[in-house]
C-alpha positions as CSV (number, residue, x, y, z in Angstrom):
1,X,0.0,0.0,0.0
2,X,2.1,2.1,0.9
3,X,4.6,1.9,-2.4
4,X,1.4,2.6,-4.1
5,X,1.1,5.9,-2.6
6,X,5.2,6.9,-3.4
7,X,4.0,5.8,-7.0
8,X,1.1,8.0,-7.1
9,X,2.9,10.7,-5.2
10,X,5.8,10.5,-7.9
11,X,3.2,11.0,-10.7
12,X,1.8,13.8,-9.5
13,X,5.0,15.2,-9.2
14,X,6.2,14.8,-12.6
15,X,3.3,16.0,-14.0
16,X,3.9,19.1,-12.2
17,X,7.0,20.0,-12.8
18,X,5.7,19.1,-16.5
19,X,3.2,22.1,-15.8
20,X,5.6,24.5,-14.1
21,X,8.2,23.9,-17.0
22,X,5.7,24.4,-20.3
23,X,5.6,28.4,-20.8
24,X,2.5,29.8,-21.8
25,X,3.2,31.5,-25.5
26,X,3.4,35.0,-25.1
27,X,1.9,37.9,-26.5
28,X,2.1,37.7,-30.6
29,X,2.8,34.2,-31.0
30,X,0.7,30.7,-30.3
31,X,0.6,26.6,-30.3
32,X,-1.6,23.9,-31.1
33,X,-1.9,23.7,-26.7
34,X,-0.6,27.4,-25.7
35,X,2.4,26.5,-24.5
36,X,6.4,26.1,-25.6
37,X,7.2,25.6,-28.3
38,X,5.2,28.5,-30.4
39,X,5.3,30.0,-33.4
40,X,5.0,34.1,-34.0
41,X,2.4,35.5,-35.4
42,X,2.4,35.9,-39.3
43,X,1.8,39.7,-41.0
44,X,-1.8,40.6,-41.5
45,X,-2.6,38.5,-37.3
46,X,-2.2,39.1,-34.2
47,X,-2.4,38.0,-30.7
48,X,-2.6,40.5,-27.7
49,X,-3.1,37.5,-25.1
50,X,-0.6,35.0,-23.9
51,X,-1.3,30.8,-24.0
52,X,-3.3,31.6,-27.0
53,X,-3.7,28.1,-29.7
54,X,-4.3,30.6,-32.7
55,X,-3.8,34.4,-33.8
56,X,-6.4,37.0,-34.9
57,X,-6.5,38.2,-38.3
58,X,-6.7,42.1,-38.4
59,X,-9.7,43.5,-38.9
60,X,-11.0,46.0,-42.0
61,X,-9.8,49.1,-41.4
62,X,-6.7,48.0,-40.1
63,X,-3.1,46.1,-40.5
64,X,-0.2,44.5,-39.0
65,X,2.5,44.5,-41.4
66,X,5.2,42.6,-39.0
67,X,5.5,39.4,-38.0
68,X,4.6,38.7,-34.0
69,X,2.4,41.5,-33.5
70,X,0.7,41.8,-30.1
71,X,-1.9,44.3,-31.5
72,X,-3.3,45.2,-35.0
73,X,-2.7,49.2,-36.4
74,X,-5.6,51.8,-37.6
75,X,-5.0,52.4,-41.2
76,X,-4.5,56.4,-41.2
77,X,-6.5,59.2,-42.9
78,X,-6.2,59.4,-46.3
79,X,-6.2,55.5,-46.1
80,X,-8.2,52.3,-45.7
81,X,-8.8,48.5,-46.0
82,X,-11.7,46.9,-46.8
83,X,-10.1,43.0,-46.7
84,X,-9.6,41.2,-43.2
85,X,-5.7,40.3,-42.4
86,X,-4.3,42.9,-44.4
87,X,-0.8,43.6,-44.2
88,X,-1.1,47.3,-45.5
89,X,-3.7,50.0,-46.0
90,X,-4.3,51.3,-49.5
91,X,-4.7,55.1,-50.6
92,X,-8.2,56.7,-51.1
93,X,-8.3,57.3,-55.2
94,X,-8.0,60.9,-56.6
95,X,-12.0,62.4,-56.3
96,X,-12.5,60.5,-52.7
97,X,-11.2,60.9,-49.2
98,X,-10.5,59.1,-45.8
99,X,-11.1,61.7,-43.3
100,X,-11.0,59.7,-40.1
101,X,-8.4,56.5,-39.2
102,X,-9.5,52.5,-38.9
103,X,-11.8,52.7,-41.7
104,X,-12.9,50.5,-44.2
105,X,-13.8,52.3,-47.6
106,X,-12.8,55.4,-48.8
107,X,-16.0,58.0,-49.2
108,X,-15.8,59.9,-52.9
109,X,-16.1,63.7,-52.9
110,X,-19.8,65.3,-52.7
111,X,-21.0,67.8,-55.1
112,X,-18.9,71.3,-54.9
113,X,-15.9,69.4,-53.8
114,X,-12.9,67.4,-55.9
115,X,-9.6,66.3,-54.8
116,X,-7.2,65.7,-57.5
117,X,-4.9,63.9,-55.3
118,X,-4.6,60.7,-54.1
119,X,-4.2,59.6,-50.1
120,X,-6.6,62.5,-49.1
121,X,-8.4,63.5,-45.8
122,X,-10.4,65.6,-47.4
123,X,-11.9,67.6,-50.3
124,X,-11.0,70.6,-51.5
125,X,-14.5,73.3,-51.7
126,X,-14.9,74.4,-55.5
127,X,-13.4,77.9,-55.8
128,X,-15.6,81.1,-56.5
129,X,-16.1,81.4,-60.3
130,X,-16.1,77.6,-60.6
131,X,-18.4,74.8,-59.7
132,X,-18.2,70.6,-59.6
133,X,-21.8,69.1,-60.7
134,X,-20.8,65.5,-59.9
135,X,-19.6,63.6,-57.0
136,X,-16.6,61.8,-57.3
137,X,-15.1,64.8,-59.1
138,X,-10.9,65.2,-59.8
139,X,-11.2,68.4,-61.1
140,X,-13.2,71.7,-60.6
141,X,-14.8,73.6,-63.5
142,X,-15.1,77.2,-64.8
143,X,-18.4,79.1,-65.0
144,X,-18.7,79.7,-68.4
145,X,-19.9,83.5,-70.4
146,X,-22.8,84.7,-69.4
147,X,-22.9,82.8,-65.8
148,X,-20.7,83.7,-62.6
149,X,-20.8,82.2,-59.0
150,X,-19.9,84.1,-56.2
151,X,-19.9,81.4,-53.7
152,X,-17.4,78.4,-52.4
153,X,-18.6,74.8,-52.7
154,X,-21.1,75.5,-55.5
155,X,-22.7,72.7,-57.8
156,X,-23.3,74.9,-60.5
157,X,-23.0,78.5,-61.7
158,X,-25.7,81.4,-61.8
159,X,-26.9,83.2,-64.9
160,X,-26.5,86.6,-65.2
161,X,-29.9,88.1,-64.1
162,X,-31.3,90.6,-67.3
163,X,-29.5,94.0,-67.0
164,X,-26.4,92.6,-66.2
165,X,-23.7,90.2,-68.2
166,X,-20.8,88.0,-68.0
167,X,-17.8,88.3,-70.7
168,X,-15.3,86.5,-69.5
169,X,-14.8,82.6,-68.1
170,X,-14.4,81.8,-64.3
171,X,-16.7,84.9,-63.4
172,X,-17.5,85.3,-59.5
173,X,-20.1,88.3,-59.6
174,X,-21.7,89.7,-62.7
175,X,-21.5,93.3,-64.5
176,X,-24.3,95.5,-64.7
177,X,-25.3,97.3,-67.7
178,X,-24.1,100.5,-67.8
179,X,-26.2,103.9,-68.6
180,X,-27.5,103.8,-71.9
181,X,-27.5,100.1,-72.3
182,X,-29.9,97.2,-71.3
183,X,-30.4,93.4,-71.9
184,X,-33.5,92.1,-71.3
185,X,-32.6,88.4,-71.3
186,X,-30.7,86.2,-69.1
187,X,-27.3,84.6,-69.5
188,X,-25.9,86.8,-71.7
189,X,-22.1,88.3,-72.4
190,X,-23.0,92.1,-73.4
191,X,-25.7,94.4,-73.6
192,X,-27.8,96.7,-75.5
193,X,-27.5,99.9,-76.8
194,X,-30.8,101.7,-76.1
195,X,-32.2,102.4,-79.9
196,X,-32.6,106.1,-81.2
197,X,-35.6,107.7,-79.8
198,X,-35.0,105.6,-76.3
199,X,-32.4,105.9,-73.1
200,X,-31.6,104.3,-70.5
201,X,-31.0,106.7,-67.1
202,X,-29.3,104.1,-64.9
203,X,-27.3,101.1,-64.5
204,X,-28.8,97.3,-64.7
205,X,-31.7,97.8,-66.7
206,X,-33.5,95.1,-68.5
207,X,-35.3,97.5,-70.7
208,X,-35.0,100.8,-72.2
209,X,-37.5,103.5,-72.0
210,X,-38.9,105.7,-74.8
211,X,-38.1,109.9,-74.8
212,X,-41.8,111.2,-73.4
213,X,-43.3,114.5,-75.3
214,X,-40.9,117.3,-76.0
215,X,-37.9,115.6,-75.8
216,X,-36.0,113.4,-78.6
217,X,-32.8,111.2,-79.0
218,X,-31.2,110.6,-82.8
219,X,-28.1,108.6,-81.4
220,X,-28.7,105.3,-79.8
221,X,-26.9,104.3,-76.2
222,X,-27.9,107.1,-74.9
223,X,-28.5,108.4,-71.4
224,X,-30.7,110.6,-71.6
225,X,-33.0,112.6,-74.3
226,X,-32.7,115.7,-75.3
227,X,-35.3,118.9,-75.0
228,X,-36.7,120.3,-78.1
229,X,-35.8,123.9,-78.5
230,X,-37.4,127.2,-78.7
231,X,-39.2,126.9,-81.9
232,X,-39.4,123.2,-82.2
233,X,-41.7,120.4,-80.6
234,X,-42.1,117.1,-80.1
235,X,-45.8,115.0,-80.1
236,X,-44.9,111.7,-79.7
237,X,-42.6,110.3,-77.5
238,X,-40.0,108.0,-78.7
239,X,-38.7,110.6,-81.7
240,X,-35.4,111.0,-82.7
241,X,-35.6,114.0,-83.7
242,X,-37.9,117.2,-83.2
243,X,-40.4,119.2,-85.3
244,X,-40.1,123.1,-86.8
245,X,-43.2,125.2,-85.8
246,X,-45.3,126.1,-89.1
247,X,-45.5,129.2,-90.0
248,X,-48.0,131.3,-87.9
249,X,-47.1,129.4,-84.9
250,X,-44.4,129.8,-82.0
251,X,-42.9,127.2,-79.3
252,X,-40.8,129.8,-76.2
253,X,-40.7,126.4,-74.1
254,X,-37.6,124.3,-74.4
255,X,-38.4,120.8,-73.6
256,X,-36.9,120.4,-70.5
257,X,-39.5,122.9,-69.3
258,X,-42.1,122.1,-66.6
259,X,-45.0,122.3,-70.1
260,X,-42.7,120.6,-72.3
261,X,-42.6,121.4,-76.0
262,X,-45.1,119.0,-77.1
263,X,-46.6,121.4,-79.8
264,X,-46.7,124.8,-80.9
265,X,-49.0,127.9,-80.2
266,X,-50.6,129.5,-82.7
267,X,-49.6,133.4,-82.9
268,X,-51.7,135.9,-82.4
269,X,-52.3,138.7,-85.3
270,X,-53.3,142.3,-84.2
């Protein structure tokens, strides 16, 4: 009996010493039981726990690009991985961007954005005087004649509002027409002159007005009309030019009076 008991006793022993003797793995590496011998980690795992029998494979959005690795690494901005046990990150294309770490997919520029580089954290606002339509986009694009944009970030360009133009490419605020000029219709690179008989007083006008009674224009892009004088009139409005009184009959009043020349009064005979 008791030889027995030195037997089992004796075991026992071994088998601790067995136990005290196997190392767990440590961090990084792993065996088929946890313990001595192991084997590191390949690129693209990892293991952050010690006595581990396998290793974890990095998740998307991140990497391990050494061998042993005890922890995986967020792929950075400007970056991402959308595969499990990657051993790298790859670059956001030109017209997308990767504006925060660990992530997965790369997001492409909105509209009024573009990046024309690649490995971007972000896009870059369309410029006044240009605009981006599409998502995606590499490249920004100029307003073209007759349209301007005054704003950053814009999806598209504004036409020039009637009485005012656009004449060159790239255009961040519009003209307006000048005196003596119009243009009655949107979107366009020039205006008017105001025709003979017509003016236009201020600037930005869509239309141009007719000369009232007693006064006249000949030349066109005018203005202003001009008052008939002492001896003339003007009926109508919208003349170019003014009318004689007949004989028997007298005009004192310029047209710029408060009456206005509008016709002539017949002369009295003693």
């Amino acid at each position: 009996m008791r030889a027995s008991r030195k037997i089992l006793v004796a075991a026992i022993g071994i088998a601790l010493a067995d136990s005290v003797l196997a190392a767990a793995c440590p961090v990084g590496a792993f065996s088929t039981d946890g313990q001595d011998p192991c084997t590191s980690c390949g690129p693209g795992t990892f293991q952050e726990l010690t006595g581990q029998t396998s290793c974890d494979q990095a998740n998307p959005g991140f990497f391990v690009s050494i061998v042993g690795a005890s922890a995986q690494t967020a792929c950075s901005v400007g970056t991402f991985q959308i595969f499990s046990a990657a051993t790298s990150c790859n670059q956001a294309q030109p017209g997308q961007f990767v504006g925060t770490t660990g992530q997965s997919a790369a997001t492409v520029c909105p509209t009024g954005s573009y990046q024309p580089n690649a490995g971007s954290s972000s896009c870059l606002a369309a410029d006044p005087g240009s605009f981006v339509s599409t998502t995606g986009a590499t490249a920004q694009f100029s307003c073209s004649i007759g349209a301007y944009q005054d704003q950053a970030g814009s999806a598209s360009c504004n036409l020039a509002s009637p009485g005012f133009f656009v004449n060159v490419v790239g255009a961040s605020s519009a003209n307006a027409c000048s005196p003596g000029t119009f243009q009655s219709t949107a979107g366009q690179s020039s205006c008017n002159n105001s025709p003979p008989g017509q003016f236009v007083g201020t600037a930005g006008q869509s239309a141009s007005t007719a000369c009232p009674t007693g006064r006249y224009q000949p030349n066109a892009g005018s203005s202003s009309c001009l008052p008939a004088s002492p001896g003339q009139f003007v009926a109508l409005t919208g003349q170019i030019s003014t009318t004689a009184c007949s004989i028997g009959s007298f005009q004192p009043n310029s047209g710029s009076s408060s009456y206005g020349a509008k016709y002539c009064l017949p002369r009295l005979r003693l």
